[in-house]
N, C-alpha and C positions, 0 to 999 in steps of 0.2 A: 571741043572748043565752042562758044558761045559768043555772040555780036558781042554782048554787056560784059563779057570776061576781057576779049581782047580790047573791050575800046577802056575801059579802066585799067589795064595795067601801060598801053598805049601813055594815057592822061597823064598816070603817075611818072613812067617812063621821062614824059617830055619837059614834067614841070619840075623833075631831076638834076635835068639835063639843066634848065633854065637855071634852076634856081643855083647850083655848083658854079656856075660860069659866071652868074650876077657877084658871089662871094671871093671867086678868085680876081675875075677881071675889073670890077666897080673898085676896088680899093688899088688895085693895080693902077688905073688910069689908063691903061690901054692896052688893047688887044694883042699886041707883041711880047706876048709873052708865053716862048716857048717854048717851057717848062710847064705850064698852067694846060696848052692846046693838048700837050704829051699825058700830062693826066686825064685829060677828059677824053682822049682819045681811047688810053687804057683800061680807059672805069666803064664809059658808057655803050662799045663799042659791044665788048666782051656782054655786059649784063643784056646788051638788045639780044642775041644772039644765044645766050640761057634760055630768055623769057620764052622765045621762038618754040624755043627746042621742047620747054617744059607745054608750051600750051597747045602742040600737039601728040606728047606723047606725056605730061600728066597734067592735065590742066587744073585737076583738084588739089597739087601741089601748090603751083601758081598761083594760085587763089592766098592758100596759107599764107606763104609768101609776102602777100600785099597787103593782107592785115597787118595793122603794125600798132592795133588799138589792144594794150595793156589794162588788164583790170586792176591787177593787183596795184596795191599801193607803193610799193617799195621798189617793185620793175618798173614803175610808171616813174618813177624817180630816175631812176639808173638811165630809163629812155631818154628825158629830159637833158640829165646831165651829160649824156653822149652828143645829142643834140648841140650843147652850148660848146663844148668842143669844138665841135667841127666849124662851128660857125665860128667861133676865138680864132682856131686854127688854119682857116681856107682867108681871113680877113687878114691874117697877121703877115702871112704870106704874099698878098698883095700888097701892104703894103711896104713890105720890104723891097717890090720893084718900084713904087713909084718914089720911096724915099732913098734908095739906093745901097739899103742894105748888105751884108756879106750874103752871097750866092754860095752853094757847095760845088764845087767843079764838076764839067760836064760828067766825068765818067762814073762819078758817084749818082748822079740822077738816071744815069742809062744803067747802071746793076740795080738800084731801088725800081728802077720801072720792070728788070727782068723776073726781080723776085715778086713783084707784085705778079705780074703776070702767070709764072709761076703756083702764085698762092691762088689765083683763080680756075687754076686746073682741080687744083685740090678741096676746092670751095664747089666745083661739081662733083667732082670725085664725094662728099658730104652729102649733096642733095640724092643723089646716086644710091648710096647705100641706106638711106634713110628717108620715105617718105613721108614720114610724118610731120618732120622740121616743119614746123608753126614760128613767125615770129612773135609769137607773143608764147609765155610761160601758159601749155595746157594740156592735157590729157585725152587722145582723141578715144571717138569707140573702135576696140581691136586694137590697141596698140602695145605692141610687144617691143621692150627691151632691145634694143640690138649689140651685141656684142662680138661682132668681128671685124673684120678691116682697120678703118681707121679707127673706129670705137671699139676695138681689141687694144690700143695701146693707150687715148686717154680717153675719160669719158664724155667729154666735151669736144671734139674735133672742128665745130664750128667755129667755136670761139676761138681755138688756136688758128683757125685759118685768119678769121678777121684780125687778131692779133697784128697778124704777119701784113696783112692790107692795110691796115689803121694806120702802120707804127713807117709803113714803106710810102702811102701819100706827100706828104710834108719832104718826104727825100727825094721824090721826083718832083714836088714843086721846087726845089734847089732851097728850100727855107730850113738853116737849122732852128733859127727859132718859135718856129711850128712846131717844129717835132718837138719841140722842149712841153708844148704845150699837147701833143699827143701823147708823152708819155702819163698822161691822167690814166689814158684808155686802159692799162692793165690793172688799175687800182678799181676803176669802175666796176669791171667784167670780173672780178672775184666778188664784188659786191651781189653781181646777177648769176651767179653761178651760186655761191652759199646759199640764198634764198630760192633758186631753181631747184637743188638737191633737197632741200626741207619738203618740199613741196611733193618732187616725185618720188620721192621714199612714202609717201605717205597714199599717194594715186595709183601710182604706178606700179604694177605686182612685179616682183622680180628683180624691182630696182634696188635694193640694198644688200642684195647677194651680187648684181653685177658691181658694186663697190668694190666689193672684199675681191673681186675677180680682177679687176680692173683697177690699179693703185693711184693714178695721178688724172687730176683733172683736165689739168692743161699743157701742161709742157710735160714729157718723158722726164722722172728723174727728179722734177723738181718740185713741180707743185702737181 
C-alpha cells in the first residue's frame, strides 16, 4: 500500500459517493428519500470495505481497478453509453419522488436490495479468482487464461455479476421506470464482450481453446 494509492482510490471513492447522491437526491428534492439512503448504503458501504481489503492484501489489483481510462474506440463508447444510463436512470428515479410517481412496494425493494447484496459477494468471489480484472479491455505481462470456478461455467463472470447489480439498482430505488431504462445495460454489455473476445483471441494465448471449453458468455444456457 502506497500514500498516492490510498489517497486516489479515497478521492475517487468520495466524489462516488458525492456524485450518486447529487443524481438521486437533486432531482428528488429531498433527502427523505428511503429508498435512495438504502442504495447508497448498499453500494458504497460494501465497495469501502473491498477497496480496504484489496489495498492491503493486493494493492496492484486496486490500482487496475481505478483505471477506468479506455483506449479502445469502441469500449470507450460502451463506457460512455453506460455512463448516460446511469445518469437517465439515478435522475429518473428522483424524479419520480418529487413528482409522485408509482413507487414498487416495500418488499420488492427489500429482495432487489438482498440480491444486490448478494451479487456483491459474487463480484468478490470474481476479483478473487482473477487477478488480473483491469477495467479497461488489456493484456497484462503473465497473464494466464483462467478457467475454473466461476469462469468454469461462463466466461465473463464479471459482467454477469454487474448484470445482476445494474438491473437490481432502480429496484431498490423503488423506480420501475428506471429499470425500464436499465434494461439498455444487457444490450450494451454484449456490445463490450463481442469486441472483448475479438480482441483476446487474438492477445491472449489460450484464449480460444478456453472458448470451445467454456460455451456461454454470460448467462448459463443462454448466451
Amino acid at each position: 500500500m502506497t500514500v498516492k494509492l490510498f489517497a486516489q482510490a479515497m478521492v475517487k471513492f468520495l466524489l462516488g459517493a458525492i456524485l450518486v447522491g447529487l443524481l438521486i437526491f437533486l432531482p428528488a428534492g429531498t433527502f427523505s428519500y428511503s429508498n435512495g439512503w438504502l442504495l447508497m448504503g448498499i453500494l458504497f458501504v460494501p465497495m469501502f470495505i473491498a477497496g480496504i481489503v484489496m489495498m492491503f492484501k493486493n494493492p496492484e489489483l486496486l490500482k487496475k481497478r481505478l483505471n477506468a481510462r479506455e483506449k479502445d474506440g469502441e469500449q470507450s463508447l460502451v463506457v460512455k453509453l453506460s455512463g448516460l444510463m446511469f445518469l437517465a436512470g439515478f435522475i429518473t428515479a428522483g424524479l419520480g419522488v418529487r413528482f409522485g410517481w408509482y413507487m414498487l412496494p416495500r418488499v420488492v425493494v427489500i429482495i432487489a436490495a438482498a440480491i444486490f447484496l448478494g451479487a456483491y459477494l459474487l463480484y468478490a468471489e470474481v476479483l478473487r479468482e482473477n487477478t488480473y480484472l483491469s477495467r479497461t479491455i488489456e493484456v497484462q505481462e503473465g497473464q494466464k487464461v483462467i478457467d475454473t470456478g466461476l469462469y468454469g461455467i461462463v466466461r465473463h463472470p464479471m459482467y454477469s455479476v454487474t448484470l445482476i447489480l445494474f438491473l437490481s439498482m432502480p429496484l431498490v430505488l423503488g423506480s420501475v421506470y428506471s429499470f425500464v431504462i436499465f434494461l439498455a445495460y444487457p444490450f450494451i454489455i454484449v456490445k463490450r464482450i463481442k469486441n472483448e473476445e475479438r480482441f483476446l483471441e487474438k492477445e491472449l494465448a489460450g484464449y480460444a481453446e478456453y472458448k470451445k471449453k467454456v460455451k456461454y458468455r454470460l448467462i448459463p444456457y443462454i448466451w
